[in-house]
C-alpha positions in Angstrom: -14.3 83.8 150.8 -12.2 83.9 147.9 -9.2 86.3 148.0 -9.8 89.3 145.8 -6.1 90.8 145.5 -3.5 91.6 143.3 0.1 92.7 143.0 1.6 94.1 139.7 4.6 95.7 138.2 4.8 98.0 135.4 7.8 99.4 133.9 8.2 101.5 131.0 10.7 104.0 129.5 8.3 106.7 131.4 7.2 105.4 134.0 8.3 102.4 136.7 5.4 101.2 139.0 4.3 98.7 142.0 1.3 98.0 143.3 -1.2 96.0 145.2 -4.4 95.8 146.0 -7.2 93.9 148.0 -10.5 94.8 147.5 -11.8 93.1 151.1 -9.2 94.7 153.0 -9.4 97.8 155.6 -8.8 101.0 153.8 -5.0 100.8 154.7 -3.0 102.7 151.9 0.8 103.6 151.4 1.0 105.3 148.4 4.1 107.4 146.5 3.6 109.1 142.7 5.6 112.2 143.4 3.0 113.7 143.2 1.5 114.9 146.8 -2.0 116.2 145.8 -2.8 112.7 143.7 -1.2 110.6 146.7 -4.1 112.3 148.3 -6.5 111.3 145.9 -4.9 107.6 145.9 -5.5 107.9 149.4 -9.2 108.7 149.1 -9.7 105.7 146.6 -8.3 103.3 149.1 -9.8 104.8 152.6 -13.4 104.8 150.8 -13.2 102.3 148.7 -12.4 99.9 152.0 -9.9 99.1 149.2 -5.7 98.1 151.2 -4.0 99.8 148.3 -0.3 100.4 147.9 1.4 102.1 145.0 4.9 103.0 144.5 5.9 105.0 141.1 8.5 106.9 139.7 8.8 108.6 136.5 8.8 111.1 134.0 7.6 113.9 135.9 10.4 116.8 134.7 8.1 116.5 131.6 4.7 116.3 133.1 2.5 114.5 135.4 0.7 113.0 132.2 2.7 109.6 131.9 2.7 108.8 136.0 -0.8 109.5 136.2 -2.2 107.7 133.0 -0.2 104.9 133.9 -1.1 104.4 137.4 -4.6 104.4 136.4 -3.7 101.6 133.9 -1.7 99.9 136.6 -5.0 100.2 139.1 -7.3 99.0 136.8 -5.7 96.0 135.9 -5.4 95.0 139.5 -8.7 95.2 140.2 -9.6 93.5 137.0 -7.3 90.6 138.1 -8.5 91.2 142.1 -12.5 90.8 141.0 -12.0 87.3 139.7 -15.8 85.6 138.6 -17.6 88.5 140.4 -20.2 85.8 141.4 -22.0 87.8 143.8 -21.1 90.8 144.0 -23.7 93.7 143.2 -22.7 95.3 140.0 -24.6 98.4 139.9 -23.8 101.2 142.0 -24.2 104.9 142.2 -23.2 107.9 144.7 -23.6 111.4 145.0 -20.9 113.0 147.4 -20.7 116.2 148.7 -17.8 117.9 149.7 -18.5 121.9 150.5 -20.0 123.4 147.6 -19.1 120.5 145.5 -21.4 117.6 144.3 -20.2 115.0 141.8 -22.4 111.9 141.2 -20.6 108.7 140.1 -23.0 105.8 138.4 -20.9 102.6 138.0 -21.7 99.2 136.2 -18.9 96.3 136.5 -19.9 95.0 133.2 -17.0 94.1 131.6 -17.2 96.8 129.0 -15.5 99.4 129.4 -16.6 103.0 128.9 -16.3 106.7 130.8 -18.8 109.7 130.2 -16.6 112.6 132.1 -18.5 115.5 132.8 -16.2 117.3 134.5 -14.2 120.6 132.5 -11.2 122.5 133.7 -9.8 125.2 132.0 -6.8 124.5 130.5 -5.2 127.2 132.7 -6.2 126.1 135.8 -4.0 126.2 138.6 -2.1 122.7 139.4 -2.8 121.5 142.9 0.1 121.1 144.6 4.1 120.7 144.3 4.8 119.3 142.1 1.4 120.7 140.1 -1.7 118.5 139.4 -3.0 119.3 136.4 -6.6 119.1 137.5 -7.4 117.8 133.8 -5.6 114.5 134.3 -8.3 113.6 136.8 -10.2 112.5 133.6 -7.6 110.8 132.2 -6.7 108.6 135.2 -9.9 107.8 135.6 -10.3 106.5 131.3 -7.5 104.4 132.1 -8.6 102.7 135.2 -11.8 102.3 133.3 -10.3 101.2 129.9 -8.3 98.6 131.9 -11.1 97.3 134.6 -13.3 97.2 132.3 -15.8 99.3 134.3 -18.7 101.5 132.6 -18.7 105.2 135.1 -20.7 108.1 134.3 -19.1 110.8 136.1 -21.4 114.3 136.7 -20.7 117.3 138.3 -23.8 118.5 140.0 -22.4 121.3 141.4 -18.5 122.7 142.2 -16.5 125.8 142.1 -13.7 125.1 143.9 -11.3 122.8 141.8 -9.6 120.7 145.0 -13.5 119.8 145.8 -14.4 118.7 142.9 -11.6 116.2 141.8 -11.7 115.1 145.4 -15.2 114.8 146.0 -15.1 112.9 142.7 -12.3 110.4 144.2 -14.5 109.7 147.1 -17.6 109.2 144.8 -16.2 106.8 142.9 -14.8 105.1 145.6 -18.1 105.0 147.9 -19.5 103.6 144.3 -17.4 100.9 143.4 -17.5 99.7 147.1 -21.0 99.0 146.7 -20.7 97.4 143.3 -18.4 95.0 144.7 -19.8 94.1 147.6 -21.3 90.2 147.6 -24.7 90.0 148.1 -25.5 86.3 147.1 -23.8 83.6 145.1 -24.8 84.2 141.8 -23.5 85.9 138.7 -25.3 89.2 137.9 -25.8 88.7 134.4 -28.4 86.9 132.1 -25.4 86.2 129.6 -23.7 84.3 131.8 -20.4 86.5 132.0 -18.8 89.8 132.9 
């Protein structure tokens, strides 16, 4: 089997980053933002995504979590755009609906090499952050527009049902996750496209 993995560095006047990733590996993670609650949400990416997924990042965050988070997303989607190689074989299309308590977010994913996010997911702007220091709750959309902007992935992203803001972003993080475990799963030896690429 080919190796799918990837290791990357990212440094910016915001934001310094690490990270690695192997998409055939056992769910192991060791992750570090500064951010506890989206550690946790790393965490859930990795553990359902079968995804062994390490991040270490420092920045910016006496200003706000904005920077780490966008760029972490950037960081993880290039990785996995670099980790996917020719994607001869894998499925492609995937969807999941996960539950978590009164929470239900479905997550319909394409790896086609296109990149695109419909986010149906709204927080008030004065929602609590989760955590200390605070998530902003409406930074779950933009980490996930800059994993997708980088990958090169096409997610749709639905709430079905939710009240309670921790189980919706996290339910969300596991249902993209289960999702783009599917997608990337090999199922024969051929490219899944009549173009020829992805």
């Amino acid at each position: 089997m080919t190796d799918r993995s990837a290791i990357l560095t990212r440094n910016t006047k915001e934001t310094q980053i690490t990270a690695s990733m192997n998409l055939d590996g056992a769910g192991v993670t060791s992750v570090s933002t500064g951010l506890p609650f989206f550690d946790h949400m790393l965490d859930q990416l990795g553990r359902h995504g079968g995804i062994d997924l390490t991040v270490a990042a420092t920045g910016d965050l006496h200003i706000d979590a904005h920077h780490c988070v966008e760029d972490v997303g950037i960081v993880l989607g290039e990785l996995l755009a670099t980790a996917m190689g020719d994607k001869v074989g894998i499925r492609r299309f995937a969807d999941r609906t996960i539950p978590l308590d009164e929470a239900l977010i479905e997550v319909v994913l394409d790896v086609s090499g296109r990149p695109f996010l419909d986010f149906d997911l709204q927080f008030a702007e004065d929602t609590p952050g989760l955590g200390t220091p605070p998530f902003d709750p409406q930074l779950t959309e933009e980490f996930f527009r800059a994993f997708v902007m980088a990958s090169g992935l096409t997610v749709h992203v639905t709430k079905r049902k939710g009240r309670n803001t921790h189980h919706i972003v996290e339910a969300t993080f596991k249902a993209f996750a289960r999702a783009l475990r599917d997608a990337l799963t090999k199922v024969d030896d051929t490219l899944p496209s009549t173009k020829g690429l992805l």
